[in-house]
C-alpha positions in Angstrom: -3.5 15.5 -13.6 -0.7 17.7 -13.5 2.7 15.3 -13.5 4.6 17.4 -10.8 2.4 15.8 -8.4 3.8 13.1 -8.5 7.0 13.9 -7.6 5.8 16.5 -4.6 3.9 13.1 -3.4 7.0 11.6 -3.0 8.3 14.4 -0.6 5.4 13.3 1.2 6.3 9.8 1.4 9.7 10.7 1.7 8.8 12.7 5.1 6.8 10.2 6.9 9.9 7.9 6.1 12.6 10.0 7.7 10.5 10.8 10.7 9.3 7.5 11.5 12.6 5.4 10.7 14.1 7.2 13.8 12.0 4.6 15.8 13.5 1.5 13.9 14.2 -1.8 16.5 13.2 0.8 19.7 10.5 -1.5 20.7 7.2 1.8 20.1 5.3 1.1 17.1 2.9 3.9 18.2 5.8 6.5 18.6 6.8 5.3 15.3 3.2 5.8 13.4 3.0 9.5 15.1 6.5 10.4 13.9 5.1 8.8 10.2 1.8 10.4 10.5 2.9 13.9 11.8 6.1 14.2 8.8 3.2 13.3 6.1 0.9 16.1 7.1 3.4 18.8 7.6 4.5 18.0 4.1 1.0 18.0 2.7 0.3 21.1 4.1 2.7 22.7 1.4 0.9 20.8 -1.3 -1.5 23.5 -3.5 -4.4 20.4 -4.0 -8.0 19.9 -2.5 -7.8 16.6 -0.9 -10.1 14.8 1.0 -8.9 11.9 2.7 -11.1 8.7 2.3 -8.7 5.8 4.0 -7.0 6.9 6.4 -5.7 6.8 10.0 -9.2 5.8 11.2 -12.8 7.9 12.0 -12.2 11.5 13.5 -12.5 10.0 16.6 -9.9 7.8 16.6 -6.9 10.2 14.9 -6.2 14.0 15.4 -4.5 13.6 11.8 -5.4 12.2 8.4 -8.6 11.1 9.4 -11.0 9.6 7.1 -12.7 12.6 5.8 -10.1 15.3 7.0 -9.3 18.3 4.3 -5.9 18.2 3.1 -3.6 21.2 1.3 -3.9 24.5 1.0 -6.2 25.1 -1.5 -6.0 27.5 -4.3 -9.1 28.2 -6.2 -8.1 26.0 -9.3 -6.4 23.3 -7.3 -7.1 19.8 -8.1 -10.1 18.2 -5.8 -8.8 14.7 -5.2 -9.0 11.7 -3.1 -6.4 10.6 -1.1 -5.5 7.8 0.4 -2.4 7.3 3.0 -0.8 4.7 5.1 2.1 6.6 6.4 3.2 3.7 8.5 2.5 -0.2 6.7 4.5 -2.6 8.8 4.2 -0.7 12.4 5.4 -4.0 14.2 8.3 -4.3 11.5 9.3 -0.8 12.3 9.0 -1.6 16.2 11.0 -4.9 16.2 13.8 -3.8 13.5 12.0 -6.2 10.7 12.1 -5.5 7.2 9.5 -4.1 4.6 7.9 -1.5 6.3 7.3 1.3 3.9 5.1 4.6 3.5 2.6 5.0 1.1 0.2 7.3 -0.7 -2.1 7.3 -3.3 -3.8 9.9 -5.1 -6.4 10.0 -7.8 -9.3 12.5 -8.9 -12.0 13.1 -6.7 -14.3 10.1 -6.3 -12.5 7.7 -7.7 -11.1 6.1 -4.7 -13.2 3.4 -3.1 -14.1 4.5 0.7 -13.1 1.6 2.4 -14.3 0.2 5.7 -11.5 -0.9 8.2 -12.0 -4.2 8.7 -10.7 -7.3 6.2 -10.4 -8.2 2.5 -9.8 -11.4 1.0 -7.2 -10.4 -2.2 -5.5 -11.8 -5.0 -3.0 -9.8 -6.5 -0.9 -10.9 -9.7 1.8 -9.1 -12.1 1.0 -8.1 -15.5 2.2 -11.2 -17.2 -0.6 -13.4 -15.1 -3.2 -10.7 -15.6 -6.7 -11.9 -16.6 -5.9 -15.7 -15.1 -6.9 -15.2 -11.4 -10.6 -15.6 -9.8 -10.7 -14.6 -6.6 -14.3 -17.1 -6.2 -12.3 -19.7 -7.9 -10.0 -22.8 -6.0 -6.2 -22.1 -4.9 -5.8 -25.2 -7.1 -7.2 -23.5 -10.6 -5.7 -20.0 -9.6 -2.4 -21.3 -9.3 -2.7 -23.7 -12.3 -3.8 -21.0 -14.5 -1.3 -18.2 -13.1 1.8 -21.0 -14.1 0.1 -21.2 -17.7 0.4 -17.4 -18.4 4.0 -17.6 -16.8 5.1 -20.8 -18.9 6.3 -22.1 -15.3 5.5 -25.6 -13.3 2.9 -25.0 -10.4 6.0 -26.2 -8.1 8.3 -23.3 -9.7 5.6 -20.5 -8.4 6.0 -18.6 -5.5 3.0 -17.3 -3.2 3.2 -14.6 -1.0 0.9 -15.0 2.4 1.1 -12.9 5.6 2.0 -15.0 8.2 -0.9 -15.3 10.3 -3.1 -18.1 11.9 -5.9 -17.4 9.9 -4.5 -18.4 6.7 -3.2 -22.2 8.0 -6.6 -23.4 5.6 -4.7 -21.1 3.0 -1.4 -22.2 3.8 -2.3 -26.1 3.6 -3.8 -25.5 -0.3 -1.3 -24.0 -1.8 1.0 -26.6 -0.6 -1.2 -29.6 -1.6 -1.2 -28.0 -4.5 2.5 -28.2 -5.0 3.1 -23.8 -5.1 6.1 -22.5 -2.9 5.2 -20.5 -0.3 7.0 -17.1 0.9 5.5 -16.0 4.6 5.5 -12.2 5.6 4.8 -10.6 8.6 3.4 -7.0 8.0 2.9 -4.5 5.2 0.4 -6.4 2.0 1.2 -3.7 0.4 4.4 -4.2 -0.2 3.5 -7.6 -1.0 0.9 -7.2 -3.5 3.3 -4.9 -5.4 6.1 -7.4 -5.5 4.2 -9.6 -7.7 4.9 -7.0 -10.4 8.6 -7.1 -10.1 10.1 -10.1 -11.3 13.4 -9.9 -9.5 11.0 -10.3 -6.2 10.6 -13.8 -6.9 7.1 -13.6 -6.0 3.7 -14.8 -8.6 0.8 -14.2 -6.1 -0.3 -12.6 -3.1 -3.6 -14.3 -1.5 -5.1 -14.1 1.9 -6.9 -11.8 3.9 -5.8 -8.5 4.8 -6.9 -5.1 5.8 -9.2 -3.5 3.4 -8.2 -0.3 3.4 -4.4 -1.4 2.2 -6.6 -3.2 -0.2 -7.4 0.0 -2.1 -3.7 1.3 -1.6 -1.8 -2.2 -3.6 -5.3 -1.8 -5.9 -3.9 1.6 -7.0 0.1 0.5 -7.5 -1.5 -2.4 -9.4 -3.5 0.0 -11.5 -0.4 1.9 -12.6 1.6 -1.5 -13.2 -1.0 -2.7 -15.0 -1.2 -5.7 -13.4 -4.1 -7.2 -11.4 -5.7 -7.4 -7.9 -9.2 -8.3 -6.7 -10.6 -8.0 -3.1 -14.1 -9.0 -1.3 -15.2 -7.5 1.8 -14.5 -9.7 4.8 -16.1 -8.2 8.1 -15.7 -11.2 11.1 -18.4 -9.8 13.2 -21.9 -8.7 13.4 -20.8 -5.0 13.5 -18.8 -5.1 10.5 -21.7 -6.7 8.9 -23.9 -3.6 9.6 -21.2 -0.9 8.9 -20.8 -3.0 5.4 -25.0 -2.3 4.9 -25.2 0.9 5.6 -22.1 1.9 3.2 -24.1 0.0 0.8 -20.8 -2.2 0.7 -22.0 -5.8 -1.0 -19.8 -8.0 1.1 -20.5 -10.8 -1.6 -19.1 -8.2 -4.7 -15.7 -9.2 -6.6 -14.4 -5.9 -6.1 -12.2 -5.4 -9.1 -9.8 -2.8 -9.9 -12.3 -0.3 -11.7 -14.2 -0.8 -8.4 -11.2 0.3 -6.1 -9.3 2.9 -8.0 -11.4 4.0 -11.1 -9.7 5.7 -13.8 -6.3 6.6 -15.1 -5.4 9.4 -13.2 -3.7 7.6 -10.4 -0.8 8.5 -9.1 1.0 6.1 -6.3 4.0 7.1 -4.7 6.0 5.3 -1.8 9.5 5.6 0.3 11.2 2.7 2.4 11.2 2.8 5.7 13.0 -0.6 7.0 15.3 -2.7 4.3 13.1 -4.8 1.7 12.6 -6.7 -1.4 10.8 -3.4 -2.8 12.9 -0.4 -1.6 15.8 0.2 0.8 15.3 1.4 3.7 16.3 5.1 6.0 20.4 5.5 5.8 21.8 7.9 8.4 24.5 9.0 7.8 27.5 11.2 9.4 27.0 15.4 9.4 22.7 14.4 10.2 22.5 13.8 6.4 20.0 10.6 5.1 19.3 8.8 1.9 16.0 7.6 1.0 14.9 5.4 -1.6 11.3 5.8 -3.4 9.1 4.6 -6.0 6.0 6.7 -7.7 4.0 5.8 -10.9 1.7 7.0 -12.6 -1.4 5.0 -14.5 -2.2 7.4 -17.3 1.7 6.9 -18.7 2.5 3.4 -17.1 5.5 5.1 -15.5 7.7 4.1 -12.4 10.6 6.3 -11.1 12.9 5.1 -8.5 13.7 8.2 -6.9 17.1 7.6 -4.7 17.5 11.1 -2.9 20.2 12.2 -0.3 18.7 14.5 2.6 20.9 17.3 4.1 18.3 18.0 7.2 20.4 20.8 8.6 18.7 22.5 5.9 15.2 21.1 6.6 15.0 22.4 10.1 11.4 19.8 10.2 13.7 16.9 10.7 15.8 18.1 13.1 16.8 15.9 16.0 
């Protein structure tokens, strides 16, 4: 896959960033999504791929942009078919309530090699590099975390796990805790989370608990180009979900494994801060409507990851004008 990508994917990300960051502490986590959505696809549009977006903003139905199954790019006749999946917005309530982490994503990869993911939960288990091969996502929170401090050469009660902070995980909450693990609570964006675990400044050895799937396949492909680890099952909560997951021919009992959620090498993830956090800094306004963004993209076939720090004079980018 041609490498430029890459860094055109982060003008994406970059976009979606600067529009929706306007909306930071305002209190309209929809107007903030929009802004996100609407600077993403206005900077795809200048993109010369073939994409097809397979998670997304939701069924046609439910979004008049970046739908799952919408046609992205204009096209050339030898321009790369490829899969595409966005979250322009993870961490709409952090964006709405002036909270931190809240970033915009996108990954990339050739065409069906990203997993079509129904909206509804995943149980995950995400670990760096140095803990690959330890975790099973079928296995205890006890034996997880005992053999995640054995690849790290740490103490069960020197590891950190990273949960979203929700009532569903107090069964979650209470195991890691009898099992002697720190704990670290977040409130939105697992995506962010899951990639953390690959960053040893972060402080953060795990990510477990249930989240949406779809952001499932999104911190699947970071982990693919970190070469660190994440596993998911389908978890629908209601009868509906259920069916959807049969006629998919999802297997709701499969340890989906990275292979299974972002197949290949030629992966490319990119994503920019929105709001302040442990990953990437957030939007900076500054004086004469200039802004500074700060961005991360990698790339599975070479292992690489740029930080991309770029200062935005949008008098000349009439798009982002107020």
């Amino acid at each position: 896959m041609d490498r430029n990508l890459a860094l055109n994917l982060v003008r994406v990300t970059e976009a979606a960033a600067l529009e929706s960051a306007r909306y930071l502490g305002r209190g309209d986590k929809i107007a903030a999504d929009q802004a996100a959505v609407d600077g993403m696809r206005k900077m795809f549009d200048t993109l010369s791929i073939d994409g097809t977006v397979v998670i997304g903003e939701g069924e046609m139905d439910e979004a008049p942009m970046l739908y799952i199954g919408e046609q992205i790019g204009k096209a050339v006749g030898d321009s790369p078919k490829l899969d595409i999946a966005v979250d322009p917005l993870d961490g709409t309530t952090s964006v709405a309530k002036g909270l931190s982490n809240a970033i915009s994503v996108v990954a990339v990869a050739p065409r069906g090699c990203l997993l079509h993911a129904p909206d509804m939960y995943m149980k995950k288990i995400a670990v760096g590099p140095r803990a690959k091969g330890t975790v099973d996502i079928n296995a205890t929170v006890e034996e997880n975390l005992r053999n995640i401090a054995k690849a790290l050469n740490k103490d069960i009660s020197d590891l950190t796990v990273t949960i979203q902070d929700r009532p569903r995980h107090e069964e979650l909450i209470k195991q890691v805790r009898s099992a002697g693990a720190r704990i670290k609570l977040f409130g939105d964006g697992d995506v962010a989370a899951a990639i953390a675990t690959c960053f040893e400044h972060s402080g953060v050895d795990v990510l477990m608990g249930i989240g949406g799937a779809p952001e499932g396949v999104l911190a699947a492909a970071a982990l693919k180009c970190m070469e660190g680890e994440f596993q998911g099952k389908l978890y629908p909560m209601t009868d509906e979900q259920i069916k959807r997951c049969r006629e998919m021919g999802a297997d709701i009992d499969k340890v989906l494994r990275l292979e299974d959620l972002a197949k290949g090498d030629e992966i490319i993830f990119a994503a920019t801060g929105i709001s302040d956090g442990e990953l990437l800094r957030g939007v900076v306004y500054y004086e004469n409507n200039m802004a500074k963004t700060y961005s991360v993209v990698m790339r599975a076939e070479t292992g690489t990851i740029r930080f991309v720090e770029a200062l935005h004079k949008l008098d000349k980018k009439p798009e982002y004008a107020k």
